[in-house]
VEXDREN-2710 file (C-alpha; in Angstrom, 1 decimal):
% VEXDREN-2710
k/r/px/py/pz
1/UNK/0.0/0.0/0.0
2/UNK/1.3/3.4/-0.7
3/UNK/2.4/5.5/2.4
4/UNK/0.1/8.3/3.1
5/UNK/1.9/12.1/2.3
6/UNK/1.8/13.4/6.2
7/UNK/2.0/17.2/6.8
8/UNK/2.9/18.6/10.9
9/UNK/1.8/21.4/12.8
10/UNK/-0.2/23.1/9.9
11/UNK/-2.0/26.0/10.9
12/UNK/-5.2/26.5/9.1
13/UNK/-5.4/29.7/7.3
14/UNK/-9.3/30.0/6.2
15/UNK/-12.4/28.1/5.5
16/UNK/-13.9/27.7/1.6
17/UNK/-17.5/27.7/0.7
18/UNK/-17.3/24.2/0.6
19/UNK/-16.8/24.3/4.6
20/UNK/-12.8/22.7/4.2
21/UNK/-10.6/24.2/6.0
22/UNK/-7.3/25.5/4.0
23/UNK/-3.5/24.7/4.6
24/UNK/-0.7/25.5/2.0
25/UNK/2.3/23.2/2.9
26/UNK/4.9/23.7/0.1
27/UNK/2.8/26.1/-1.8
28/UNK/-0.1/23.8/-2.5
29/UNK/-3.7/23.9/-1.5
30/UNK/-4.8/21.6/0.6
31/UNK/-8.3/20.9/1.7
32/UNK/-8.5/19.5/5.7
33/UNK/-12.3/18.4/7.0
34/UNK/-13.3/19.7/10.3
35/UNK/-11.1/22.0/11.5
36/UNK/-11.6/26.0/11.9
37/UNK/-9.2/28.9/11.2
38/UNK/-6.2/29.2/13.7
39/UNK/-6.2/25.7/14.4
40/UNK/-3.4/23.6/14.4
41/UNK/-3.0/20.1/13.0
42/UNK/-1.2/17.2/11.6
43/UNK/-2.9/15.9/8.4
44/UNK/-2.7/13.0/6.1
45/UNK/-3.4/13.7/2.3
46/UNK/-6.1/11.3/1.1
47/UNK/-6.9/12.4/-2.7
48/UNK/-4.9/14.3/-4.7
49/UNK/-6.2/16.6/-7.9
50/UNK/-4.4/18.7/-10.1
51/UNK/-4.6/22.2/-8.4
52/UNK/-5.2/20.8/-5.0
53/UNK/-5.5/17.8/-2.1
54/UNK/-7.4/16.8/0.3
55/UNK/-6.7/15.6/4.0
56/UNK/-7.6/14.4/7.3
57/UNK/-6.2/15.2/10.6
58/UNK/-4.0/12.9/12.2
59/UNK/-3.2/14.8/15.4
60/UNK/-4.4/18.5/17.3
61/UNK/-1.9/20.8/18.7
62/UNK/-4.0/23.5/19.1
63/UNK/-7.8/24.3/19.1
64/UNK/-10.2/27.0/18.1
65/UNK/-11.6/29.0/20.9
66/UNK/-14.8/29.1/18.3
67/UNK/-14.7/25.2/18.5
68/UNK/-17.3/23.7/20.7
69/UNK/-18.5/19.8/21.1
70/UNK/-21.2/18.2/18.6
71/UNK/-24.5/17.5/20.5
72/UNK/-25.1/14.4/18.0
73/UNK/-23.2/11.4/19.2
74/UNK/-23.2/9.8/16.0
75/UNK/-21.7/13.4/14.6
76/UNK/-17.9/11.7/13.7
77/UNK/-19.4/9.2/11.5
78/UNK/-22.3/10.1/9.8
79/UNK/-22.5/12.1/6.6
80/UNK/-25.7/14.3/7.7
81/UNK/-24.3/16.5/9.6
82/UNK/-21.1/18.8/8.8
83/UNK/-21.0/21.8/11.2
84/UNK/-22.1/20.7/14.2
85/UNK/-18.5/21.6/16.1
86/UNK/-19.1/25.4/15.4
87/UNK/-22.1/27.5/16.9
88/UNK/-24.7/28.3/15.3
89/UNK/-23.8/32.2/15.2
90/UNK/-20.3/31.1/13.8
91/UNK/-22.0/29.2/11.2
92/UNK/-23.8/31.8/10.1
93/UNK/-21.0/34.5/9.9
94/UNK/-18.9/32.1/8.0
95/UNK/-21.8/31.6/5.4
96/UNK/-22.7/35.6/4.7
97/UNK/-18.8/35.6/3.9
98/UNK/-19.2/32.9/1.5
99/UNK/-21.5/34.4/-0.6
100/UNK/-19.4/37.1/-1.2
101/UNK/-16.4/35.4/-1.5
102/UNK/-17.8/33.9/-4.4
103/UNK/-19.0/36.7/-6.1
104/UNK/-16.1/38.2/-6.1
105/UNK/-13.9/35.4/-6.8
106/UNK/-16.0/34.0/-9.6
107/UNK/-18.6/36.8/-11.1
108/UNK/-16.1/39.8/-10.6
109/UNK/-19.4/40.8/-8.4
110/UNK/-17.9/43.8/-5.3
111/UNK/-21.0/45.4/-4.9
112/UNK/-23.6/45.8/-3.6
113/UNK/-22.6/44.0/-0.6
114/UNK/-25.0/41.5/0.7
115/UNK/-27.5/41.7/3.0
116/UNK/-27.1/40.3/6.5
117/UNK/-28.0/36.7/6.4
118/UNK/-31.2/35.3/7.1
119/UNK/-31.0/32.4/9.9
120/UNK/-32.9/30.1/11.3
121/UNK/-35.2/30.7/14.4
122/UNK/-34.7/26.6/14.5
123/UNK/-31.0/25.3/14.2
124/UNK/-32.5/21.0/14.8
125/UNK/-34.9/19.5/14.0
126/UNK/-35.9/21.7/11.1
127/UNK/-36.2/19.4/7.6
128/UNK/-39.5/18.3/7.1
129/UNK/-37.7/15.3/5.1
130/UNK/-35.7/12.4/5.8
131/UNK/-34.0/9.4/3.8
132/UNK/-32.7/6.9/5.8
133/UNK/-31.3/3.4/4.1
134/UNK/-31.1/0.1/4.8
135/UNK/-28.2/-1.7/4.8
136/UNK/-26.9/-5.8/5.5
137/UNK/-24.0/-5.1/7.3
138/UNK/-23.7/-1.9/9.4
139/UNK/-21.0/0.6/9.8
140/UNK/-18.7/-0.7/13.0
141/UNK/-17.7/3.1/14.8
142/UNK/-14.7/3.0/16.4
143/UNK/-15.9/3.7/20.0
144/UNK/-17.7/0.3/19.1
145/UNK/-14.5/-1.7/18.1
146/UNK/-12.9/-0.1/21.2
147/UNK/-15.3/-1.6/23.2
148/UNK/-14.5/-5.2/22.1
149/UNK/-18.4/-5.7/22.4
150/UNK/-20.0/-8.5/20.0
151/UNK/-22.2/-7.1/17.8
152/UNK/-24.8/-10.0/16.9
153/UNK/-27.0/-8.3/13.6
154/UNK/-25.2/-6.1/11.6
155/UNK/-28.2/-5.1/10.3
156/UNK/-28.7/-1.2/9.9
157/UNK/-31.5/2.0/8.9
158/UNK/-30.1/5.1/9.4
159/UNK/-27.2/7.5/7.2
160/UNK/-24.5/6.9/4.8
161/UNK/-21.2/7.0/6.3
162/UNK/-19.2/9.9/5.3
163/UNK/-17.9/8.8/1.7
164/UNK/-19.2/5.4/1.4
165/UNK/-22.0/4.7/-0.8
166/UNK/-22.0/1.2/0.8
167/UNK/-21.9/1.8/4.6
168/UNK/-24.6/2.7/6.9
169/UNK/-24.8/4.1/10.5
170/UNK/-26.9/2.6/12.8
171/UNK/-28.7/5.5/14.0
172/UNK/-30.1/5.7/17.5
173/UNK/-31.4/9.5/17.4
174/UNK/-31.1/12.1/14.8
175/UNK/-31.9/16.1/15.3
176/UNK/-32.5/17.3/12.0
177/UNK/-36.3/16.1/11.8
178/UNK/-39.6/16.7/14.8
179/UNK/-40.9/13.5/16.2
180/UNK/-42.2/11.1/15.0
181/UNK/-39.5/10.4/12.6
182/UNK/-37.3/8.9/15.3
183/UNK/-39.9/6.8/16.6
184/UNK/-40.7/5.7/12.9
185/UNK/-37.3/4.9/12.3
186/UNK/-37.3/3.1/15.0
187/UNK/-40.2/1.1/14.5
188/UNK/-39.2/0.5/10.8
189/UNK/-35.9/-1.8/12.5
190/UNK/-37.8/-3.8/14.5
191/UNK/-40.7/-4.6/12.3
192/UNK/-37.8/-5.6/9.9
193/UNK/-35.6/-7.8/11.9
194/UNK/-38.9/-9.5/13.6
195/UNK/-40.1/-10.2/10.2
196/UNK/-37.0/-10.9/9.2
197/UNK/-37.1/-8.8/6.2
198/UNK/-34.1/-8.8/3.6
199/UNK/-31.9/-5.5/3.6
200/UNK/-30.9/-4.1/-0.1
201/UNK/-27.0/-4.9/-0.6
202/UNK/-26.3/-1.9/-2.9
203/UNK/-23.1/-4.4/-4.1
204/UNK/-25.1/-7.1/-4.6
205/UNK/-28.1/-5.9/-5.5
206/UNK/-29.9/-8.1/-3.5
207/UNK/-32.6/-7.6/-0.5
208/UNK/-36.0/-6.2/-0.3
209/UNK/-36.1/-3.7/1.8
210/UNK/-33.9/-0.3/0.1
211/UNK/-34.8/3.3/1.8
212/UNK/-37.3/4.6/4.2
213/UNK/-38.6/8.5/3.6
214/UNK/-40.4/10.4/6.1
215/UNK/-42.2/13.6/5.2
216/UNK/-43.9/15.4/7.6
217/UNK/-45.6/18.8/7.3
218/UNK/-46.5/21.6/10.2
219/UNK/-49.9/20.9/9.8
220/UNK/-49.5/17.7/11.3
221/UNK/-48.9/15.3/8.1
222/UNK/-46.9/12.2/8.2
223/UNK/-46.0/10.6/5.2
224/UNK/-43.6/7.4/5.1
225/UNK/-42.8/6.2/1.5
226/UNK/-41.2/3.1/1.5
227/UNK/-38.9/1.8/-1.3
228/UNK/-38.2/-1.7/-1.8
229/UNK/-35.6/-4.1/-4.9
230/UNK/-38.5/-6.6/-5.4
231/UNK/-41.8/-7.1/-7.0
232/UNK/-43.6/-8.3/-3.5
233/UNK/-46.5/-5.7/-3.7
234/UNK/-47.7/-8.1/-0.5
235/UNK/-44.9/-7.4/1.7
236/UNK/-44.5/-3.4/1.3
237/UNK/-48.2/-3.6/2.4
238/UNK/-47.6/-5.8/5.7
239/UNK/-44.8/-3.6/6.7
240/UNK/-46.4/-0.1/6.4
241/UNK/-49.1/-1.6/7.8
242/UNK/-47.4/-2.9/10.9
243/UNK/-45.6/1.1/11.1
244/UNK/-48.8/2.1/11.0
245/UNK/-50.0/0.3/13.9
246/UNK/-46.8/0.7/15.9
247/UNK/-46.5/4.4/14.8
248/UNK/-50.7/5.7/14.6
249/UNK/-49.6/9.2/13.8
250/UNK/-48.3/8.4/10.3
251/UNK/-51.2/9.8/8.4
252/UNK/-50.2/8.3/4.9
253/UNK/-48.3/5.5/3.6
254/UNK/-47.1/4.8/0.2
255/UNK/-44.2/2.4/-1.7
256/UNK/-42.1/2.3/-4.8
257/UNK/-40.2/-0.5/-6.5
258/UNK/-37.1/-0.1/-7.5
259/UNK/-35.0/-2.8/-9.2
260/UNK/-32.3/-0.7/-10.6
261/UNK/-29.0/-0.1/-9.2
262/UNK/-29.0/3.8/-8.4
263/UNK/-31.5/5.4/-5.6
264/UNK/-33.4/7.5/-7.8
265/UNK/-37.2/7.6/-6.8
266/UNK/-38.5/9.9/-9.3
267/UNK/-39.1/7.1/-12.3
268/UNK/-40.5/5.1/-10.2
269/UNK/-44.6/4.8/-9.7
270/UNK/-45.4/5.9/-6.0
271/UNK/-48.1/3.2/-4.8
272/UNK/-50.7/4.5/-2.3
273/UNK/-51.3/1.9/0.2
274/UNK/-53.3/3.9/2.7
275/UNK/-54.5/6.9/4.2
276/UNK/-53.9/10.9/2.8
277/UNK/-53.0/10.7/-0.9
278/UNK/-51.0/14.0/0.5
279/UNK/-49.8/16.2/3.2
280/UNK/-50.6/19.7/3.2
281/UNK/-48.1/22.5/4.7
282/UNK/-48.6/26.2/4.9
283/UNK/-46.5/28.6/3.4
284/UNK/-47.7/32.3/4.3
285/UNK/-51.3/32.9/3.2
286/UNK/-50.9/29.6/0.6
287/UNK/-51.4/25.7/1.2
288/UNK/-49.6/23.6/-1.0
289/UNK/-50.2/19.6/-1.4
290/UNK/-47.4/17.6/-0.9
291/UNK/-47.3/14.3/-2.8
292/UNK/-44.4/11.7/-2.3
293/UNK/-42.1/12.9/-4.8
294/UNK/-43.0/16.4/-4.7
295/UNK/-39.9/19.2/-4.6
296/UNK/-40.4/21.1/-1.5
297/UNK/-37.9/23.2/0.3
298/UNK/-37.0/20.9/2.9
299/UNK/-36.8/23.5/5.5
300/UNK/-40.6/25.0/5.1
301/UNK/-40.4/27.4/7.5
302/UNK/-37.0/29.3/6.1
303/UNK/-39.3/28.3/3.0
304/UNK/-41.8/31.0/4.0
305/UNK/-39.4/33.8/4.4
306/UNK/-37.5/32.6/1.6
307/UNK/-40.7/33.6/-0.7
308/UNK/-41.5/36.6/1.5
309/UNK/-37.9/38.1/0.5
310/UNK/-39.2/37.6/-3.3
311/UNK/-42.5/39.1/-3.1
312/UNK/-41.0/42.1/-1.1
313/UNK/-38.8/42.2/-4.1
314/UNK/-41.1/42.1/-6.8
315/UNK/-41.8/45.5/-8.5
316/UNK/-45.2/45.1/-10.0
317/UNK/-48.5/47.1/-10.4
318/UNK/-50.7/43.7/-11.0
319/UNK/-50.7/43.3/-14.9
320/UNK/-47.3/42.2/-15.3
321/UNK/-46.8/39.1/-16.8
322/UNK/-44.1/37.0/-14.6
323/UNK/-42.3/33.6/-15.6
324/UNK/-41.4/31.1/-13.2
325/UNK/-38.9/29.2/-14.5
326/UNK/-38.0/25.2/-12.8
327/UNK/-41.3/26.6/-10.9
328/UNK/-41.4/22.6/-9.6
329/UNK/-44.8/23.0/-7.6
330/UNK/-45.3/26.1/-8.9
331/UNK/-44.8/27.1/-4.7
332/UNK/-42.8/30.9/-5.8
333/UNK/-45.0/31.9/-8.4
334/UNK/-48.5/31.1/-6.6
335/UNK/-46.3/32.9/-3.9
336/UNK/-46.6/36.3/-5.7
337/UNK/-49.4/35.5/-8.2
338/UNK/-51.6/38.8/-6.8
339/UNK/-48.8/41.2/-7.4
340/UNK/-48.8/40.4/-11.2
341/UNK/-51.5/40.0/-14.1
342/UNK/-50.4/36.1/-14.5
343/UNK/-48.2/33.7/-13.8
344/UNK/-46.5/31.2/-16.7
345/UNK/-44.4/28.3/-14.7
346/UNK/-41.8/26.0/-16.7
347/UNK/-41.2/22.7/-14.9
348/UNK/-39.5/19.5/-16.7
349/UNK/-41.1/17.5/-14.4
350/UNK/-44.6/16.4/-15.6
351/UNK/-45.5/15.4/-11.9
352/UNK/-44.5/18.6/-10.1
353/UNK/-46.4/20.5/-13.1
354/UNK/-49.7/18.4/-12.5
355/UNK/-49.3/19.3/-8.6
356/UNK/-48.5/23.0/-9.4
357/UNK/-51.9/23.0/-11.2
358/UNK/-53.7/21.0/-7.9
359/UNK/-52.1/24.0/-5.9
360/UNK/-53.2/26.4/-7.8
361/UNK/-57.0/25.4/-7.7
362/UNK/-56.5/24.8/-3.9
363/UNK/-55.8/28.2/-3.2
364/UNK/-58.1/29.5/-6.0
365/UNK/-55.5/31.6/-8.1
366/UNK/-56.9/32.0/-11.3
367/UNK/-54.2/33.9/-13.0
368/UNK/-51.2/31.3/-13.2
369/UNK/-50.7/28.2/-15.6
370/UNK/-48.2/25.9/-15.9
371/UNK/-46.5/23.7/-18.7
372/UNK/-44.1/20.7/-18.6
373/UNK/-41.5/20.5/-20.7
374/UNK/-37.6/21.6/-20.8
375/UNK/-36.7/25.2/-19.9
376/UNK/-34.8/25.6/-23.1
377/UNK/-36.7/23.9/-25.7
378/UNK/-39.9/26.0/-24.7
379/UNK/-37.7/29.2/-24.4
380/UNK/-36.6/29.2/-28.2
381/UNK/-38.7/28.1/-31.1
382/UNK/-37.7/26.8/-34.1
383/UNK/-37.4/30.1/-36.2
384/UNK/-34.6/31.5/-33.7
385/UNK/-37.2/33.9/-32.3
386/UNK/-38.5/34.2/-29.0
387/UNK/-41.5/33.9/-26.4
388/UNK/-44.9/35.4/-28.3
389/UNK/-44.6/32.5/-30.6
390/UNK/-46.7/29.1/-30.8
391/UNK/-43.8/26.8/-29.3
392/UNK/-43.8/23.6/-31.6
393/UNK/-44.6/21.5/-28.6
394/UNK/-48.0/23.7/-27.6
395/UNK/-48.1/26.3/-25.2
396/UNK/-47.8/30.3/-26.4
397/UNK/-46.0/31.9/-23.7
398/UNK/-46.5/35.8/-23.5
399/UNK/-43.2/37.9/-22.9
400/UNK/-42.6/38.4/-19.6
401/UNK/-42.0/41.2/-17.6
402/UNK/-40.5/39.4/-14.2
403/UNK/-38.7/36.8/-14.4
404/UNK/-38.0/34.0/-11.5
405/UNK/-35.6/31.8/-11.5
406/UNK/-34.9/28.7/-9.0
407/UNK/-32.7/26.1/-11.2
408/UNK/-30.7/22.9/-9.8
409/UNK/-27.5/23.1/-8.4
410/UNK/-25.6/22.7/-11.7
411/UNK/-27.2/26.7/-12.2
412/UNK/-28.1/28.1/-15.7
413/UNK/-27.8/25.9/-18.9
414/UNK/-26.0/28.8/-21.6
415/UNK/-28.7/28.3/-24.1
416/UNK/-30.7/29.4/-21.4
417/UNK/-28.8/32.9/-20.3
418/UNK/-28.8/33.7/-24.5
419/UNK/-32.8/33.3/-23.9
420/UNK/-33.2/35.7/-21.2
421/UNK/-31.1/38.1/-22.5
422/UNK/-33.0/38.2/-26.2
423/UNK/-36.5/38.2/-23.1
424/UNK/-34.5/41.2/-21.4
425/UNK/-37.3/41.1/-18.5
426/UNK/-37.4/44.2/-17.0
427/UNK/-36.7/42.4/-13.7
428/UNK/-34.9/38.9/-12.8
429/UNK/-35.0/37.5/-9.0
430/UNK/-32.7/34.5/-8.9
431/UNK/-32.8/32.1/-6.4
432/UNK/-30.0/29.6/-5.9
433/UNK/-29.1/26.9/-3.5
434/UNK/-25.4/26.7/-4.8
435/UNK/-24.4/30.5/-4.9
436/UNK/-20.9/29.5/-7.3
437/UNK/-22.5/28.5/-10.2
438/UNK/-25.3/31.5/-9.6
439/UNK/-22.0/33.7/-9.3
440/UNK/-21.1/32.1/-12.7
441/UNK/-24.1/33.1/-14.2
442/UNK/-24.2/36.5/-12.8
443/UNK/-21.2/37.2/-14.7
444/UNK/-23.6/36.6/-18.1
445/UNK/-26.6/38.1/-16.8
446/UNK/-24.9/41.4/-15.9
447/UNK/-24.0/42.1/-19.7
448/UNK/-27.6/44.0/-19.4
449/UNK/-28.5/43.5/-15.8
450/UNK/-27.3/45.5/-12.9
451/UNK/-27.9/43.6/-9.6
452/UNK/-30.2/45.7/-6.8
453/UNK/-29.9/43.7/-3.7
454/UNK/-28.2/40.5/-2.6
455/UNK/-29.9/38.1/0.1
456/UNK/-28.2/35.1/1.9
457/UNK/-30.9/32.8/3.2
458/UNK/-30.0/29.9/5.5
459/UNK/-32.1/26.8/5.1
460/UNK/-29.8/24.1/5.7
461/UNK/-28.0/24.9/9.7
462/UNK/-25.3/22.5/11.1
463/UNK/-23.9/22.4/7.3
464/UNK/-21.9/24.7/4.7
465/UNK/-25.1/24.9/2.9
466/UNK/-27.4/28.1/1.8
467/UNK/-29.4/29.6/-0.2
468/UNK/-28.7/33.0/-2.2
469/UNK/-31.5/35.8/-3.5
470/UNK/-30.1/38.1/-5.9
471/UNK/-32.9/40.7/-7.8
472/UNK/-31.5/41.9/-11.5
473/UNK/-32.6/45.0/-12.9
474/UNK/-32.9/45.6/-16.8
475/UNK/-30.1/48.4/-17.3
END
């Protein structure tokens, strides 16, 4: 086996966005996992790139004052959790700094400055979703082989380990979601081993049982989706059943069958099996319906102010005409629907749009629609010209005054940016959970667009996680 490179006393300099802290031994950047500024360590290098490395610590010499010990005890293996050794209020300082760190660096962005971030009034138990897996053979923690204790079923539902797709932690109690998700959880493990249920071996691809989601809502829904590698329609039934009965909050139950190789739910047919067909949560003066592979901020209380920050932002006399575009279940534009004369969502996902329409007649809003279909085929027509045209696949889409925009992670597709210039809304409000490749596309959308106001947004405390609100005007 190759010998590890091993760097001593290294002080850390900084944190990144990515919440690494940074050393420079030799000139090079390397990458160190749980440690603060001013700290300092001895570190192993475990993967090397190109331009940089990353590494572990080996030993402390000195800690942070700042540092402070994590209130989960499974916090040193499991992959949920990643700031849990730095308060709350330190968290949230480091993040505001992230967001325009990355402006800077990457979209050349100095001002305006942004806003003071938005935190949490909540920093546990504050997702109102959950994944937990099931695994054969469970992650051994090191406190356990320290122990020497025999550990008779290996058998596991809880987290991924920290890098391994293949490993999962036992988990006794987690803090990032209300009761009664530990008690499900719970539940879930004994019903399995007394029935003696086969776990999913993500090598083998063998097992039944694959991944347990709890979805709960603060209206009191409880929805438990259970997804299993076999065609035993019989079985998934008997086991949410039994949850049921052990658990008599749950107030809906539903199962998929996967017998591919990757974790992806959303191809998959969600099987009702009893109970709501939804939950329902409450977001401002809106309800929306949650179905089990619904898109929903998974923190719906930041959620709420979230949305507020974009209708505050929205300069409108109410006959605009406002696209929402990856509008998911339309939640952000029946947000601000009353501001504006209508509301046009784009969703790819034919599901989302069919529950963006539901939301829309459950809150009686008359003045949005919503089509499925991908954001760039519906933005440019065949002759090269723009929105005001009958798309080839259907829908005429008006040109917009507002645009919003809340894309995936990966950010803007180019094809995309060329569209909304050609558009040149008088207003963009873009709302990103990743703000480097938002920074990216800031640098295109500022050819005509000055940028008014920028808003950090935490949704996602105890990690390196945010969310960024910057509102574009046409120059």
């Amino acid at each position: 086996m190759k010998e590890q490179r091993t760097y001593t006393e290294q002080t850390i300099e900084d944190i990144e966005d990515g919440g690494h802290g940074i050393i420079k031994p030799e000139g090079k950047v390397v990458f160190v996992e749980g440690v603060l500024p001013g700290e300092v360590v001895d570190v192993a290098i475990t993967r090397k790139k190109r331009s940089h490395s990353f590494a572990k610590v080996t030993a402390w010499h000195t800690h942070s004052d700042d540092r402070r010990e994590p209130f989960c005890s499974h916090f040193a293996d499991c992959g949920g959790c990643t700031w849990q050794y730095l308060p709350y209020e330190g968290q949230l300082r480091y993040k505001e700094r992230f967001v325009a760190d990355v402006l800077r660096q990457i979209g050349g962005i100095e001002e305006p400055v942004p806003l003071p971030i938005i935190g949490c009034e909540e920093a546990i138990y504050y997702r109102n979703r959950l994944d937990f897996s099931f695994a054969p053979v469970r992650w051994i923690t090191q406190s356990e082989v320290d122990s020497g204790r025999t550990i008779a079923d290996r058998r596991a539902l809880g987290f991924h380990v920290k890098g391994r797709f293949d490993r999962v932690l036992e988990v006794e109690h987690c803090y990032l979601q209300a009761d009664p998700s530990n008690a499900i959880r719970t539940a879930a493990r004994e019903i399995a081993l007394a029935g003696d249920y086969s776990f999913h071996d993500p090598v083998e691809h063998t097992g039944l049982l694959r991944n347990l989601v709890v979805r709960t809502s603060g209206l009191g829904g409880v929805m438990v989706i259970l997804v299993i590698g076999e065609e035993r329609h019989d079985l998934a039934v008997a086991f949410l059943s039994a949850l049921k009965e052990r658990v008599p909050s749950i107030t809906s139950g539903f199962y998929l069958i996967n017998l591919t190789r990757n974790d992806d739910m959303s191809p998959h047919p969600a099987i009702h099996a009893f109970g709501d067909e939804t939950i329902t949560e409450r977001c401002g003066h809106l309800q929306f319906d949650i179905h089990p592979k619904s898109f929903y901020q998974t923190n719906s209380r930041q959620a709420e102010r979230l949305y507020g920050i974009v209708r505050e932002w929205i300069e409108a006399g109410g006959k605009e005409t406002l696209l929402d575009l990856y509008c998911g279940i339309g939640s952000i534009g029946l947000f601000v629907a009353d501001l504006v004369g209508s509301v046009v969502g784009i969703e790819s996902i034919p599901e989302a749009v069919d529950r963006a329409v539901e939301n829309s007649r459950l809150n009686d809003i008359g003045n949005a629609r919503f089509y499925a279909g991908d954001v760039r085929e519906i933005l440019a027509t065949a002759g090269g010209e723009i929105l005001g045209a009958q798309h080839a696949s259907g829908p005429v889409i008006p040109k917009p005054d507002i645009v919003i925009l809340d894309p995936p992670r990966a950010g803007l597709h180019p094809k995309v940016l060329e569209m909304l210039l050609k558009l040149a809304p008088r207003q963009i409000i873009y709302v990103s959970c990743k703000p480097s490749t938002q920074a990216r596309d800031l640098t295109v959308l500022t050819e005509q667009y000055r940028i008014e106001r920028i808003q950090p947004v935490d949704m996602f405390p105890q990690t390196f996680h945010m969310e960024n609100v910057v509102d574009l005007r046409l120059r």
